[in-house]
C-alpha positions as CSV (number, residue, x, y, z in Angstrom):
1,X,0.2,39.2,75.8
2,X,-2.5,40.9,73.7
3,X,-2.7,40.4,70.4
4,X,-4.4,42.5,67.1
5,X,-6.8,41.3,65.7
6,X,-7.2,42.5,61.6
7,X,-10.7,41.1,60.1
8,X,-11.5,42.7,56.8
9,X,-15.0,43.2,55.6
10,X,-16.3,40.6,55.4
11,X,-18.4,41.8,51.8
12,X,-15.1,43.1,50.9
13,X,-13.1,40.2,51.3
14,X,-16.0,37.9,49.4
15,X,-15.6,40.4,46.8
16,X,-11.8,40.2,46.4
17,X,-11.7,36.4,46.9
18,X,-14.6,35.6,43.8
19,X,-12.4,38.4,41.7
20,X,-9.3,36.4,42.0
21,X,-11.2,33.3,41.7
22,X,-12.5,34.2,38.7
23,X,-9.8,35.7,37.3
24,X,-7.4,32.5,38.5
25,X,-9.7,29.2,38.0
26,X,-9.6,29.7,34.1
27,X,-6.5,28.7,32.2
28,X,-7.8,31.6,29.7
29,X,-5.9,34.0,31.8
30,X,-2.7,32.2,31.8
31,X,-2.9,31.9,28.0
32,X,-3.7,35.8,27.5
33,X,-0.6,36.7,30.0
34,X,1.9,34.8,28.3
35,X,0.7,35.6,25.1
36,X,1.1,39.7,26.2
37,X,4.6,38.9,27.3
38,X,5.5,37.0,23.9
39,X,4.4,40.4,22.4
40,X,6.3,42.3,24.6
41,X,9.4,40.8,24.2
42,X,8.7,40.2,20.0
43,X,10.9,43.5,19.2
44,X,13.7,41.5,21.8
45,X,13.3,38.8,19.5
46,X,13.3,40.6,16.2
47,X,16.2,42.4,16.7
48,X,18.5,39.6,17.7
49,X,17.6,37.5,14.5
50,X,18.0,40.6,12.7
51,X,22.0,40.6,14.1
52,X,22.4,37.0,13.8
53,X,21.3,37.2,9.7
54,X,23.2,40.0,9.2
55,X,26.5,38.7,9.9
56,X,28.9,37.9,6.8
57,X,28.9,34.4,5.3
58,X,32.0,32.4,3.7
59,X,30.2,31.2,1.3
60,X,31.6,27.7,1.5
61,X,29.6,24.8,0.2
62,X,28.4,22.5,2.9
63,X,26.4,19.4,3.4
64,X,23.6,20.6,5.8
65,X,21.5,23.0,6.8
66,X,22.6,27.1,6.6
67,X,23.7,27.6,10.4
68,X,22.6,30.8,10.8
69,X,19.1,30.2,9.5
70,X,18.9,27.5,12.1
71,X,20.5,29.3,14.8
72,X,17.7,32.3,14.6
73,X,15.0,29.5,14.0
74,X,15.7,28.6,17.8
75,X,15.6,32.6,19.3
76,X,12.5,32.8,20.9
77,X,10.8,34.0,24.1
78,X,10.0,32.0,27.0
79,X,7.3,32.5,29.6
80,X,6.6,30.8,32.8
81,X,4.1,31.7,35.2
82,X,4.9,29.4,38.1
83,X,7.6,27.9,40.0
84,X,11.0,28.6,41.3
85,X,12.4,30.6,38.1
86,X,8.9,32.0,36.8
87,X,9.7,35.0,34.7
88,X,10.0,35.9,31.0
89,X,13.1,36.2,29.1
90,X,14.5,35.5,25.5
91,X,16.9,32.9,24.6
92,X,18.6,30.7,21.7
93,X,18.2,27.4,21.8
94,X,20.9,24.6,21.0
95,X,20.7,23.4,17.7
96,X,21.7,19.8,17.5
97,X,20.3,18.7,14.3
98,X,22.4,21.6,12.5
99,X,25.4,19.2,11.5
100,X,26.2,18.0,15.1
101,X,26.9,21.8,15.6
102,X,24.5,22.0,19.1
103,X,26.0,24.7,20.8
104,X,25.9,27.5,17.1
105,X,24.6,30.2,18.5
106,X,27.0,29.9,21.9
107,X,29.9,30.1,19.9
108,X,28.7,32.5,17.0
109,X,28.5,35.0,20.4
110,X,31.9,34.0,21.6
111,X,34.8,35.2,20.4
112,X,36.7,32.0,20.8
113,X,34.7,30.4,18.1
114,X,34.8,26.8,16.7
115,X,37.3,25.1,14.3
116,X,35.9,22.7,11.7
117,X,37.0,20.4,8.4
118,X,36.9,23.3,5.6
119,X,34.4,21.9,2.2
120,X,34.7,17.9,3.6
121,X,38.6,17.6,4.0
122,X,39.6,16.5,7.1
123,X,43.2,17.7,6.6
124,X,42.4,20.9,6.4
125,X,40.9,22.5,9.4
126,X,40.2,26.1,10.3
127,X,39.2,28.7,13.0
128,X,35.9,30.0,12.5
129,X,34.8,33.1,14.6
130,X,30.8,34.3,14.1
131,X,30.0,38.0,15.2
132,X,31.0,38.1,18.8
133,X,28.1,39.8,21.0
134,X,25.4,39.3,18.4
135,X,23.2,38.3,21.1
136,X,24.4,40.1,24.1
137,X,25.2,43.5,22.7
138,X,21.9,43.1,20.6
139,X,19.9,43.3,24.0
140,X,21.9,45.2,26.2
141,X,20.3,48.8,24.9
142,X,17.2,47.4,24.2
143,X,16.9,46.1,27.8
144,X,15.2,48.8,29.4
145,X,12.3,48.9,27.1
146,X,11.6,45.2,27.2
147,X,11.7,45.3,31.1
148,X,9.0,47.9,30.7
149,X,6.7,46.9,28.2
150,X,6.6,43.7,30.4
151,X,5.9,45.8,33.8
152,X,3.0,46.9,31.5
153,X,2.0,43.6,30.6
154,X,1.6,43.1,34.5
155,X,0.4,45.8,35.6
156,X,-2.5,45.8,32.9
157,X,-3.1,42.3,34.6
158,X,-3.0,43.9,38.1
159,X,-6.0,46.6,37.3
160,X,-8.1,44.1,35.5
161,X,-7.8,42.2,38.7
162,X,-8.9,44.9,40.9
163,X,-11.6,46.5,38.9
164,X,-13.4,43.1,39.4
165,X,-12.9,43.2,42.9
């Protein structure tokens, strides 16, 4: 059977190779990438603390520390640039510090909500529902735009690649 044989340049392929190297044997570029896609996704981030602090408070005296303060202390972005699940995305973290509340900003989404002990008395118990979709419906128009600016991020990434090359 005959079989193609496809050499590149061999100045060409030197060139491209010490590019990449270059570009991939300094953890600088790592750092700048995920930084650019922290920025990207910033407005992503913004707006869903913005939902999460504008929601309506009982008022109700409690022991710890203000849920929803906590709750948007833990949205954040998250890059990774390796691995089975490499991406970047936004999420809110659990918060198990906030009175043994870990899964807030779960059920401040949900419209089943949570029931807890109303002012310290544990005979009196109610329903409490947050603002369901806070999070979800927060994102959902501004999807598009986040899912460009990062194609930007990498594509910016991609030319300063291949002008060294």
């Amino acid at each position: 059977m005959d079989a193609v044989v496809i050499e590149p340049d061999h100045r060409t392929f030197t060139r491209v190779a010490r590019a990449l190297e270059e570009e991939a044997s300094d953890t600088e570029w790592r750092t700048d990438l995920a930084g650019a896609l922290h920025a990207a996704l910033e407005p992503g981030v913004t707006a869903v603390r913005g939902a999460l602090m504008s929601m309506a408070t009982g008022g109700v005296e409690h022991a710890g520390e203000p849920l929803r303060q906590a709750v948007a202390a833990g949205v954040e972005s998250m890059v990774r640039l390796d691995g089975r699940r490499a991406g970047a995305r936004i999420r809110a973290r659990k918060t198990p510090d906030v009175r043994g509340f870990a899964s807030a900003p779960k059920r401040l989404n949900a419209r089943r909500g949570w029931r807890h002990p109303v002012g310290g008395n544990y005979d009196v118990w109610v329903t409490q529902v947050g603002r369901p979709g806070w999070f979800d419906d927060t994102l959902r128009p501004l999807r598009p735009r986040l899912r460009a600016a990062a194609a930007r991020v990498l594509d910016d990434r991609a030319r300063r690649i291949s002008r060294r090359s």
